[in-house]
C-alpha positions in Angstrom: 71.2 113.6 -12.9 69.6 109.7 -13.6 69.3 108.0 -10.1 70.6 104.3 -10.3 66.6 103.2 -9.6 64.6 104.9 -12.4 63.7 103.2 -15.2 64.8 104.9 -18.4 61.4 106.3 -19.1 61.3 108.0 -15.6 65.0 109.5 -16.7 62.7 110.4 -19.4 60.0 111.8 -17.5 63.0 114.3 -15.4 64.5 115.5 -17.8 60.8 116.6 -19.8 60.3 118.2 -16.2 63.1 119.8 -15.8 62.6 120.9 -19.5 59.4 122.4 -18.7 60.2 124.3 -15.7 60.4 128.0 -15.0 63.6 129.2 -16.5 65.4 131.4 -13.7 68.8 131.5 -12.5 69.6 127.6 -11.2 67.4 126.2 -13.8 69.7 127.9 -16.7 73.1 126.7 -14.5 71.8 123.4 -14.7 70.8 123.3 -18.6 74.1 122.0 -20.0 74.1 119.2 -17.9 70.4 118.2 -18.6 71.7 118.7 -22.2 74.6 116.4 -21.9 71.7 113.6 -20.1 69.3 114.1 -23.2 71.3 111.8 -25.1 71.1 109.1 -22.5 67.3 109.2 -23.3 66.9 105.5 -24.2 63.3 106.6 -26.1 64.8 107.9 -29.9 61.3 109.7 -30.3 61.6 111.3 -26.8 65.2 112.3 -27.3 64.6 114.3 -30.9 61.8 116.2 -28.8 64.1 117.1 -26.0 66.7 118.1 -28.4 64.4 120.0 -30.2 63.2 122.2 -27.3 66.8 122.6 -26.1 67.6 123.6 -29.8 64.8 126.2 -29.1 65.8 127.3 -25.8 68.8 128.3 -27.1 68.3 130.1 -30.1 66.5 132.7 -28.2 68.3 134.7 -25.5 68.0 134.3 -22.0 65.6 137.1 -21.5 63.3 136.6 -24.6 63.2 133.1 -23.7 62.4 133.7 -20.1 59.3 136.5 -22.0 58.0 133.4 -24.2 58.0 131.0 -21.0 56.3 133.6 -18.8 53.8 134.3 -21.7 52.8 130.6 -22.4 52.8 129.3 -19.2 52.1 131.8 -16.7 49.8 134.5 -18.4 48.2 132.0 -20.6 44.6 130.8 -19.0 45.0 128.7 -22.4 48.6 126.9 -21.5 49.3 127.1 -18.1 51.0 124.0 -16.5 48.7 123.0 -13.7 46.4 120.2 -15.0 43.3 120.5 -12.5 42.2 124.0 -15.0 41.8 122.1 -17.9 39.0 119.5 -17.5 37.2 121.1 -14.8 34.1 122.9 -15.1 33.7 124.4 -12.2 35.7 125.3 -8.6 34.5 122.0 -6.8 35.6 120.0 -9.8 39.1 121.8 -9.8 39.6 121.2 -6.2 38.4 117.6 -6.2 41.6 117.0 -8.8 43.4 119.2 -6.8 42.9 117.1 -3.4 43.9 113.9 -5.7 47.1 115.7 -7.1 48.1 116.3 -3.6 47.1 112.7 -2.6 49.8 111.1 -5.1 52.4 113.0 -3.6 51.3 112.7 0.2 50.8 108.8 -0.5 54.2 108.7 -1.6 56.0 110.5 1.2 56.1 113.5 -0.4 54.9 117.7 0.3 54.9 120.4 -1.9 55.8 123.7 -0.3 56.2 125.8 -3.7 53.4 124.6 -6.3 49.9 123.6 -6.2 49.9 119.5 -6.8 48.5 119.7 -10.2 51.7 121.3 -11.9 53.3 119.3 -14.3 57.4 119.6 -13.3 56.2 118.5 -10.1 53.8 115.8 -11.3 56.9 114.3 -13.7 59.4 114.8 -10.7 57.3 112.8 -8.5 57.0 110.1 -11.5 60.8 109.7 -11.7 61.0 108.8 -8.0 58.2 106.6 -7.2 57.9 102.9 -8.9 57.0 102.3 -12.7 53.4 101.2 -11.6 52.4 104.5 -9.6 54.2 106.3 -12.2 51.5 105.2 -14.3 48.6 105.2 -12.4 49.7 109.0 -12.0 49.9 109.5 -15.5 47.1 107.8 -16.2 44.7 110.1 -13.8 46.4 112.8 -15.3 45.6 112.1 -19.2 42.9 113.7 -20.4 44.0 117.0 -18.9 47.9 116.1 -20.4 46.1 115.9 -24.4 44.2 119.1 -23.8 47.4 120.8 -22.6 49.1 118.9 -25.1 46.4 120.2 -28.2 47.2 123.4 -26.7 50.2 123.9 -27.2 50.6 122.7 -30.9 47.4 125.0 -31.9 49.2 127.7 -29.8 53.0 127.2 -32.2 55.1 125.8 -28.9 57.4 123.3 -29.3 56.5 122.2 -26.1 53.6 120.2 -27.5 56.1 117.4 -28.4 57.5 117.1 -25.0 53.6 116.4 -23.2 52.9 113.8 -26.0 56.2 111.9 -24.8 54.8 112.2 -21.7 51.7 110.1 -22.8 53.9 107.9 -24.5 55.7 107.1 -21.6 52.5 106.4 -19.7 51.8 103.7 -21.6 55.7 102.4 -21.7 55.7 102.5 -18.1 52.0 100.7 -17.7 53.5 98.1 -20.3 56.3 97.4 -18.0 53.8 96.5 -15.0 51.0 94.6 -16.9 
């Protein structure tokens, strides 16, 4: 899973991700591996939140936790995971952040075929590749939208919540390492 090059808050930063994507078949064949690389999170604070969303994800079943996903993130207008609905007022807002969500991954080499740009596993899959500093400046565009989503989801009950504040945390790890 870690690539040689990532720091250990980008490790970070894949496995929250991967953590927060849409649980179908590969994702679950994948999960005891991404379990096994949770305790190489270097971050104590970060680790415990993994842990405790794995401890989640698998004291429900497959299919109630795939209902509780789909509920929260897909059919919620309240806790979705693409970032450009939360502080935007209005269409030309939303596709202004859009166009700058696609920017960070077209400036980086990168297309999405799948998601829209503003979508978080992809957002914090793009983070782990590129360097520390763009990592940042990524997370750092991204901020305001991340605490909404993050406030969200704690009003809302997920345990989720704790993953999206380790994602501000590493923000300001990873901006710390390039100052």
């Amino acid at each position: 899973m870690p690539n040689r090059e990532m720091t250990s808050e980008q490790y970070a930063l894949q496995i929250i991700g991967f953590l927060l994507s849409y649980p179908d078949a590969a994702w679950r064949e994948q999960l005891s591996a991404v379990a096994d690389g949770i305790k190489d999170i270097a971050d104590a604070r970060t680790r415990q939140a993994c842990e405790a969303v794995l401890r989640h994800i698998n004291s429900l079943t497959v299919r109630d936790y795939e209902d509780e996903y789909v509920r929260a993130f897909d059919f919620s207008g309240n806790t979705n995971m693409y970032l450009a609905s939360y502080d935007c007022s209005n269409a030309g807002e939303q596709s202004e952040k859009l166009l700058a969500y696609k920017g960070f991954f077209e400036d980086n080499g990168f297309t999405l075929s799948k998601e829209l740009p503003d979508y978080v596993p992809a957002l914090l899959e793009l983070c782990a590749v590129v360097s520390p500093a763009v990592a940042a400046g990524i997370l750092a565009y991204a901020e305001e939208a991340l605490g909404l989503f993050k406030k969200r989801l704690a009003d809302s009950g997920y345990v989720q919540a704790q993953l999206v504040d380790c994602i501000l945390s590493s923000r300001r790890r990873l901006e710390g390492r390039t100052l």
